[in-house]
matplotlib code that plots the C-alpha trace (Angstrom):
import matplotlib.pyplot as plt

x = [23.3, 21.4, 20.3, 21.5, 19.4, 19.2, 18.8, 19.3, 19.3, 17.0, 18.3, 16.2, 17.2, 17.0, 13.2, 12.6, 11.4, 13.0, 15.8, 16.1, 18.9, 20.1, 22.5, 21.4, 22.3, 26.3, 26.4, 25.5, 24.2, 20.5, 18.3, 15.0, 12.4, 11.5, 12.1, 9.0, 6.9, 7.4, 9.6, 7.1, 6.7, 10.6, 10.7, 8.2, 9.6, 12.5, 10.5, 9.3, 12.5, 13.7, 11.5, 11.2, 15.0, 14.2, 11.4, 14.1, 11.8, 13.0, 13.8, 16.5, 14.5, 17.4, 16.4, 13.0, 13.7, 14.4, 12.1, 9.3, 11.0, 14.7, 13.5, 11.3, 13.4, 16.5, 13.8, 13.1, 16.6, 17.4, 14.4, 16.2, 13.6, 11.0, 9.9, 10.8, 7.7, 6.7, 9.2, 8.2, 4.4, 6.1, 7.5, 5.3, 2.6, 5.2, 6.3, 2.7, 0.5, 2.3, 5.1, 3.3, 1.4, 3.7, 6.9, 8.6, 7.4, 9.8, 8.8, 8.4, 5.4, 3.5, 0.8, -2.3, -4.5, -1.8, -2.1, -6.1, -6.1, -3.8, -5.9, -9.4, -7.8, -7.0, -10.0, -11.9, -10.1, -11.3, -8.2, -9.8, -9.6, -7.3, -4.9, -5.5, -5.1, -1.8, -0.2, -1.5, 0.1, 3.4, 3.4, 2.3, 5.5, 7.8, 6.9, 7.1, 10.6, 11.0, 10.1, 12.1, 15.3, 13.8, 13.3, 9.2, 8.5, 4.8, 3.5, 0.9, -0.8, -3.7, -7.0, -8.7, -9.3, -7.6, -5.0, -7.8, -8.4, -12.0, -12.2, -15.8, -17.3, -17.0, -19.6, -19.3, -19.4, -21.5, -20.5, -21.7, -19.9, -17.0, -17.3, -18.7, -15.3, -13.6, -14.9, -13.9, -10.5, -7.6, -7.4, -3.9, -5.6, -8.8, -7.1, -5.5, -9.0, -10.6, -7.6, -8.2, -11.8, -11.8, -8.2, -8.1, -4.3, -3.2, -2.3, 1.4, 1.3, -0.4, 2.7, 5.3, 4.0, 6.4, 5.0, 7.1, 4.1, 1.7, 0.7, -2.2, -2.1, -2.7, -4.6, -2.2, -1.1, 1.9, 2.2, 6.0, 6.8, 4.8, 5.8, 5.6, 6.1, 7.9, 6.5, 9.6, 8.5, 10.8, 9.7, 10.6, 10.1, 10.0, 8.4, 4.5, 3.2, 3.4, 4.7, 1.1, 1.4, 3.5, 0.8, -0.4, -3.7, -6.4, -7.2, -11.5, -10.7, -12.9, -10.0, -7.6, -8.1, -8.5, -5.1, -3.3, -4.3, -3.3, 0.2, 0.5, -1.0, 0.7, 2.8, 6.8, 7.9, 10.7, 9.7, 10.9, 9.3, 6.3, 2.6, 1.7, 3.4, 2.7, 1.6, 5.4, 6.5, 6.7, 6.1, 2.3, 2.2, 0.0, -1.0, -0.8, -3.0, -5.6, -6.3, -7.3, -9.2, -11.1, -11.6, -13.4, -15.6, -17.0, -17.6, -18.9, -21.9, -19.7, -18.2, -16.1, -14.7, -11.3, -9.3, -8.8, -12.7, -12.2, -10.3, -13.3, -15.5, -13.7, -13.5, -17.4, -17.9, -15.4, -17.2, -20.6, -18.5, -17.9, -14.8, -14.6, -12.6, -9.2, -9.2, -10.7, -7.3, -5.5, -6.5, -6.1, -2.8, -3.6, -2.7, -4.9, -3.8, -7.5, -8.9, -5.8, -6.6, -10.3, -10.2, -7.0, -8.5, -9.9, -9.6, -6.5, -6.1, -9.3, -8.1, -8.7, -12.3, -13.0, -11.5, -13.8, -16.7, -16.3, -16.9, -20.5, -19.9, -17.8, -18.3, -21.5, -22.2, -19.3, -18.4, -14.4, -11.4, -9.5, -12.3, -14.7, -18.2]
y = [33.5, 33.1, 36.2, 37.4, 37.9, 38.9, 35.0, 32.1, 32.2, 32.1, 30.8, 30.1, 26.5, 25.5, 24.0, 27.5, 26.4, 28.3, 26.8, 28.1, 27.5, 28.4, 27.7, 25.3, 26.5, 24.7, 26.7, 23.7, 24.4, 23.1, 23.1, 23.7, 20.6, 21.0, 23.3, 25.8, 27.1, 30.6, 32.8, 34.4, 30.4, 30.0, 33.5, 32.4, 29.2, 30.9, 33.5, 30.8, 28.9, 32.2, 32.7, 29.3, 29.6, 32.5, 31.3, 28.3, 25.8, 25.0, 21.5, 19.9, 17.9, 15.7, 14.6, 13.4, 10.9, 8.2, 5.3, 4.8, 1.2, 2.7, 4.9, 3.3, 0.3, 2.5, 4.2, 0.9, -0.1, 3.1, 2.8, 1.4, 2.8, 0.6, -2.9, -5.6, -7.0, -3.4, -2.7, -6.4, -5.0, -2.2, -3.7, -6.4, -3.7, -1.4, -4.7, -6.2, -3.2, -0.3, -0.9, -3.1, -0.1, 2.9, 1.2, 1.7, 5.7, 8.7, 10.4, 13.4, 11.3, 10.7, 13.3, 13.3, 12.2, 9.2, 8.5, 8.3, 6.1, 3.3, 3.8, 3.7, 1.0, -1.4, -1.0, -2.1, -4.8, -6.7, -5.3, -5.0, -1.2, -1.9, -3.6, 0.1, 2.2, 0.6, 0.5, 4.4, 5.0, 3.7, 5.6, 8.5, 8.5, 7.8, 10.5, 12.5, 12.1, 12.6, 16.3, 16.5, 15.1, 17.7, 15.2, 17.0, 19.7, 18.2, 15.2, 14.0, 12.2, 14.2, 11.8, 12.3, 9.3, 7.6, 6.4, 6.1, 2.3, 1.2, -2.0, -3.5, -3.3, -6.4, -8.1, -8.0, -11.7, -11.8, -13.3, -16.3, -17.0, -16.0, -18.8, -21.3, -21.2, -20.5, -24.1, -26.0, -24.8, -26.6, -26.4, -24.8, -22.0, -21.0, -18.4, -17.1, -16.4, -15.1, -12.6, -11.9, -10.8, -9.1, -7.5, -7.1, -7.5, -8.9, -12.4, -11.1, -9.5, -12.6, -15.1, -12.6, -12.5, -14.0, -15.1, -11.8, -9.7, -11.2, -9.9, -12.4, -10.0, -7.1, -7.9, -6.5, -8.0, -6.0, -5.7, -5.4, -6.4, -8.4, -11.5, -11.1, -13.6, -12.5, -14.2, -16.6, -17.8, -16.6, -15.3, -12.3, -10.7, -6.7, -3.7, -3.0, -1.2, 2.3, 4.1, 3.8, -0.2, -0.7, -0.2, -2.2, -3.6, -4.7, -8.5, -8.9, -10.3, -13.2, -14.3, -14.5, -18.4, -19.4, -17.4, -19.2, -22.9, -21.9, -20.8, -23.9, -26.4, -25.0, -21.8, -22.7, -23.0, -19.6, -16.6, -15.5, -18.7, -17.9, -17.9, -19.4, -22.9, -24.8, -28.4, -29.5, -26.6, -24.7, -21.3, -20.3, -19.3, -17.3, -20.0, -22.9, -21.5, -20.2, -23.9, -24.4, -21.5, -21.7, -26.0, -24.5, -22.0, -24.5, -26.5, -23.5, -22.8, -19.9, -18.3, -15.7, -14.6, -13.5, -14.0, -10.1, -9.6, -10.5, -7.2, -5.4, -7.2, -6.7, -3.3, -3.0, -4.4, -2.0, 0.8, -1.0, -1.0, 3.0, 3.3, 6.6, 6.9, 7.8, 4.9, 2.6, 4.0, 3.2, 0.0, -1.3, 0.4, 2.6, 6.2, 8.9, 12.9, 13.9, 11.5, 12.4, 16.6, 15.7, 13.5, 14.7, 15.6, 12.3, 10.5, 8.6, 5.1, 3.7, 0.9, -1.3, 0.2, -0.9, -4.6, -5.4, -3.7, -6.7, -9.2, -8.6, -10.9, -13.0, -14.4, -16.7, -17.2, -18.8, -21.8, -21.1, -23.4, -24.9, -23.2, -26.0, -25.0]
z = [-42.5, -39.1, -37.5, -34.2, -31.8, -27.8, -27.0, -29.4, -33.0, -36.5, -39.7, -42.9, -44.3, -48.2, -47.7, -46.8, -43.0, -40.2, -37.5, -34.0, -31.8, -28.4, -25.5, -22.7, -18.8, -19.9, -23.3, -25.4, -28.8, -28.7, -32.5, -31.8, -32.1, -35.7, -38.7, -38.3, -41.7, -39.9, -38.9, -36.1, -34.8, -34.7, -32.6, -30.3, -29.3, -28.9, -26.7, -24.4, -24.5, -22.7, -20.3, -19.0, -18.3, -16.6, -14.4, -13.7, -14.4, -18.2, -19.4, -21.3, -24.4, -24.5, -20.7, -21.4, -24.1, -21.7, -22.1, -19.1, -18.7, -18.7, -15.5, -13.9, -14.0, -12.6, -10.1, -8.6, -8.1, -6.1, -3.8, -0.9, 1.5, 0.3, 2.5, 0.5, 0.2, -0.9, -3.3, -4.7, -5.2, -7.0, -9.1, -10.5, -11.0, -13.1, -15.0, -15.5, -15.6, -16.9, -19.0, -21.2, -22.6, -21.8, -21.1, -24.6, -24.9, -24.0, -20.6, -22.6, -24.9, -21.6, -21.6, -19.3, -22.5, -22.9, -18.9, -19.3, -22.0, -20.8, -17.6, -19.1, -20.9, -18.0, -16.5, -19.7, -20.1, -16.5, -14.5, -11.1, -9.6, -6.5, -9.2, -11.7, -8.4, -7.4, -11.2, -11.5, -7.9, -8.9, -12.3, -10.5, -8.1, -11.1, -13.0, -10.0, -9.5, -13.0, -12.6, -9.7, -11.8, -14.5, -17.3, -17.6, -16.4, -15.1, -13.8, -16.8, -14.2, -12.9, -13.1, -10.0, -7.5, -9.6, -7.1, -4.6, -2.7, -3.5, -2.4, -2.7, 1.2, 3.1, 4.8, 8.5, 10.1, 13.2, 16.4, 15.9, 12.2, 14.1, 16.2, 13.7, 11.6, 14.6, 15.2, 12.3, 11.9, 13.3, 17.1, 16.8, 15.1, 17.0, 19.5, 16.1, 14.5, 18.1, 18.2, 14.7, 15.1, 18.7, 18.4, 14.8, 14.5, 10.9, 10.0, 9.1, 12.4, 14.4, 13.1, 14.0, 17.8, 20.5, 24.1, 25.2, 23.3, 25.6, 28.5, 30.3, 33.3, 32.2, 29.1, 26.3, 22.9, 21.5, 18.5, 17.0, 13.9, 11.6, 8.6, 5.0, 2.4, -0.4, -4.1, -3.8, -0.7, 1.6, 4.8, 6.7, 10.0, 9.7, 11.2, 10.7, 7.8, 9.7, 13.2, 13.8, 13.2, 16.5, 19.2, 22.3, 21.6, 24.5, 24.6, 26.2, 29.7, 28.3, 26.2, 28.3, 29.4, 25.8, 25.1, 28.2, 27.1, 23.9, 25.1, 27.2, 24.5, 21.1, 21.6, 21.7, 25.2, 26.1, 26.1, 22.7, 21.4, 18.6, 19.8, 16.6, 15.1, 12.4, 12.7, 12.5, 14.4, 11.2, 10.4, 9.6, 5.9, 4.1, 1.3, 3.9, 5.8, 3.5, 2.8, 6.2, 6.6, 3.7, 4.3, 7.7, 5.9, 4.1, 7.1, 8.2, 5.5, 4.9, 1.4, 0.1, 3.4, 3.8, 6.8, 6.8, 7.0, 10.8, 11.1, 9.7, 12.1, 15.0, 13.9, 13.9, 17.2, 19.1, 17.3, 19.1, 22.4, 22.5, 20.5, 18.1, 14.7, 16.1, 19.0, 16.0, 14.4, 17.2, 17.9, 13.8, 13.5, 11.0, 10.6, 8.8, 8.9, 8.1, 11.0, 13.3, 13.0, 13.2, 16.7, 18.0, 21.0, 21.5, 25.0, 25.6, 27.4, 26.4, 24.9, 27.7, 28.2, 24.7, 24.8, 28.4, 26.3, 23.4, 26.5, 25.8, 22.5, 23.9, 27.6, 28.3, 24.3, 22.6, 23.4, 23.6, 23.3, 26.3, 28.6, 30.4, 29.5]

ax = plt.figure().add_subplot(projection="3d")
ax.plot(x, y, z, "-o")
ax.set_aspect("equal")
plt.show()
């Protein structure tokens, strides 16, 4: 006969091993893992079993033997907050980078020492680190809400920097590689690549802009919404990647003439009409253009530049021109609590200060479309 105790229950089974059971939070009979050699074990699970339901932070075992693919694959499905060009990066990482490994193992049989060996793992096989940092970012926030649905009671992920962007430096292009591929690339383009470099706005966000976002008198491009391309190819218009991402940018004074002949020569004609049009009045896509760009590189002398690195160039030369960290922020749209506590008492309405002091780079040394030399 099992024993009665103050809190569950002991009873010695015909291998001579020891059985406890208790009632769950509803009064469900639970049996304890596995038979136990001793009695003293059995009490002591029990023990914990009981104090854990005091503390209010005990879990039902049944709850954790959900399959990582069975939840994360549910998890997915309910994030309705996510972009969906975010929630599409989400979930080819889970689906190519996590659940082959982990996918088929309970939630309750992912431990820290399972977390850092599928992640030592990738990264030994060639996976490059952004790809490891943004698979162990989205298993990170899935086994996060599966403590708060109290399927575990802790996350197992707890590598350090692991989650951490560490994307190899890029090389800064001067001034004049600017204008070398700025060159070669298709007429209809050149404005885009100056704007990229000395405004740093996107490429998604530079094919979302409308002549409304441009302001040739006071020297503003503002900035929106941006386009995404989703893997099947369809195109979408949505907000920037942050609050911070919607922001009025200063255009160098310089520009400006290239930017008007541009709007007269290419743009589309009312004034929601895009800034930036395909050769058959198209939209400009990612893959499309890449071709181009990296045809003028080469025309160029130039390798292994993305058309991103103009941001990081641009970037560069503001700092040159007197901006700090939080108008750099500013100006590239990005948002950073660390920088924002650090410089949040730096001066306001610079921006314009900052695009006159990129002239320097810009007017009497490049040669610049649509402007007679």
């Amino acid at each position: 006969m099992p024993r009665r105790r103050s809190f569950g229950s002991i009873r010695k089974l015909p291998s001579g091993k020891y059985q406890a059971r208790y009632r769950d939070r509803d009064g469900q009979m639970i049996n304890g893992p596995q038979p136990f050699d001793r009695k003293g074990d059995a009490e002591l699970f029990l023990a914990d079993v009981q104090a854990s339901m005091a503390r209010g932070d005990w879990i039902d075992p049944e709850a954790g033997k959900v399959t990582l693919r069975d939840y994360g694959t549910a998890w997915l499905a309910q994030r309705s907050d996510l972009a969906r060009r975010t929630h599409e990066r989400y979930e080819g990482a889970f689906r190519l980078h996590v659940c082959p490994t982990l996918g088929g193992k309970p939630l309750k049989e992912i431990t820290p020492e399972v977390v850092r060996i599928w992640h030592s793992g990738l990264l030994a096989a060639g996976t490059p680190w952004p790809t490891v940092a943004k698979a162990y970012r989205v298993l990170r926030a899935i086994m996060t809400t599966a403590v708060d649905d109290e399927r575990i009671r802790r996350n197992p992920c707890k590598i350090k920097g692991a989650g951490d962007d560490r994307s190899p430096e890029r090389e800064v292009l001067s001034v004049d590689e600017v204008e070398a591929v700025m060159s070669k690339i298709d007429q209809r383009y050149q404005v885009m690549v100056l704007l990229a470099a000395f405004t740093t706005l996107r490429l998604g966000e530079l094919a979302a802009l409308r002549r409304r976002d441009i302001d040739l008198v006071g020297g503003w491009v503002h900035v929106r919404r941006a386009q995404a391309e989703l893997d099947t190819g369809e195109l979408i218009i949505k907000a920037p990647k942050s609050d911070a991402g919607v922001r009025k940018v200063g255009i160098p004074t310089d520009l400006i003439p290239s930017l008007r002949w541009h709007l007269d020569t290419y743009s589309e004609p009312d004034r929601n009409g895009r800034v930036f049009v395909g050769p058959k009045g198209g939209y400009v896509r990612r893959q499309n253009f890449r071709r181009l760009w990296v045809k003028a590189l080469t025309a160029a002398g130039l390798t292994d530049v993305h058309f991103h690195d103009l941001r990081h160039t641009g970037n560069t030369l503001a700092a040159a021109a007197g901006a700090n960290l939080r108008e750099l922020m500013e100006r590239m749209g990005h948002t950073s609590t660390r920088a924002a506590v650090i410089y949040q008492h730096a001066a306001k309405g610079r921006d314009r200060e900052i695009a006159d002091g990129l002239n320097v780079h810009i007017g009497g040394k490049m040669k610049l479309p649509g402007v007679a030399s």
